[in-house]
VEXKEMI-918598 format. One record per residue (C-alpha): x, y, z negated; residue in three letters. Coordinates in steps of 0.5 Angstrom, whole numbers, plus 500, padded with zeros to 3 digits. Each point is the difference from the previous one (the first is absolute). Layout:
XYZALA
...
END
This chain:
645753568UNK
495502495UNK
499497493UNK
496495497UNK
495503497UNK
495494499UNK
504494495UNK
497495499UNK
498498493UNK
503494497UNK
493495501UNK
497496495UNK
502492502UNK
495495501UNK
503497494UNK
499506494UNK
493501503UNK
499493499UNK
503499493UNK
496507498UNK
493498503UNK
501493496UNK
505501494UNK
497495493UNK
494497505UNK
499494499UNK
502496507UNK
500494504UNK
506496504UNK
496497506UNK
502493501UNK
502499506UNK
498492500UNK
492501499UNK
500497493UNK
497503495UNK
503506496UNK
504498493UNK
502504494UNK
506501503UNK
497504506UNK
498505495UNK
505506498UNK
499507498UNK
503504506UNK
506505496UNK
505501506UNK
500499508UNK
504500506UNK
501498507UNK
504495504UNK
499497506UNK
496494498UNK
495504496UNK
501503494UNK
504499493UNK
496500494UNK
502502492UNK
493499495UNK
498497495UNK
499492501UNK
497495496UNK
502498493UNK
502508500UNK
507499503UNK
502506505UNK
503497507UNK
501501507UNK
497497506UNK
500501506UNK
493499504UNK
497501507UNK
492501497UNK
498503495UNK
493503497UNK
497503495UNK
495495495UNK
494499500UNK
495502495UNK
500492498UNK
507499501UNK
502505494UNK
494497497UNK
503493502UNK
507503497UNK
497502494UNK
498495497UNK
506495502UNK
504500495UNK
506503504UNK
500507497UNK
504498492UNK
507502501UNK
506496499UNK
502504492UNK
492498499UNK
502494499UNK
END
């Protein structure tokens, strides 16, 4: 019997690469019944993990509040989106008030 001499090195999950590549950027939930995108599909992505049925988000949603969701699609915004975003009102946090 010889030695191992080639240990596989623990590898980056698809989870953390995706949560390094977007992690503060702006994303959208994809609605899955055709209509068009709300506030409520936008968050700032903060966390991410896999599950069978897509993937279990932690951001940033609207009116500032931090909330976890789980979700089959979603993307980065568009140049317009963040633009839409922006301007919406959305982005005042609760202690503003």
């Amino acid at each position: 019997m010889s030695p191992i001499t080639h240990v596989a090195l623990t590898s980056e999950t698809p989870a953390r690469a995706y949560r390094r590549a977007h992690a503060g950027k702006l994303m959208v939930v994809e609605p899955s019944t055709g209509r068009e995108l709300s506030s409520g599909d936008f968050f700032h992505l903060e966390d991410v993990g896999t599950h069978p049925t897509g993937l279990f988000v932690t951001g940033l949603f609207d009116n500032a509040r931090r909330n976890h969701m789980m979700v089959s699609k979603v993307r980065d915004a568009t140049e317009d989106e963040i633009a839409w975003h922006d301007n919406s009102g959305f982005d005042v946090s609760q202690t503003d008030i």
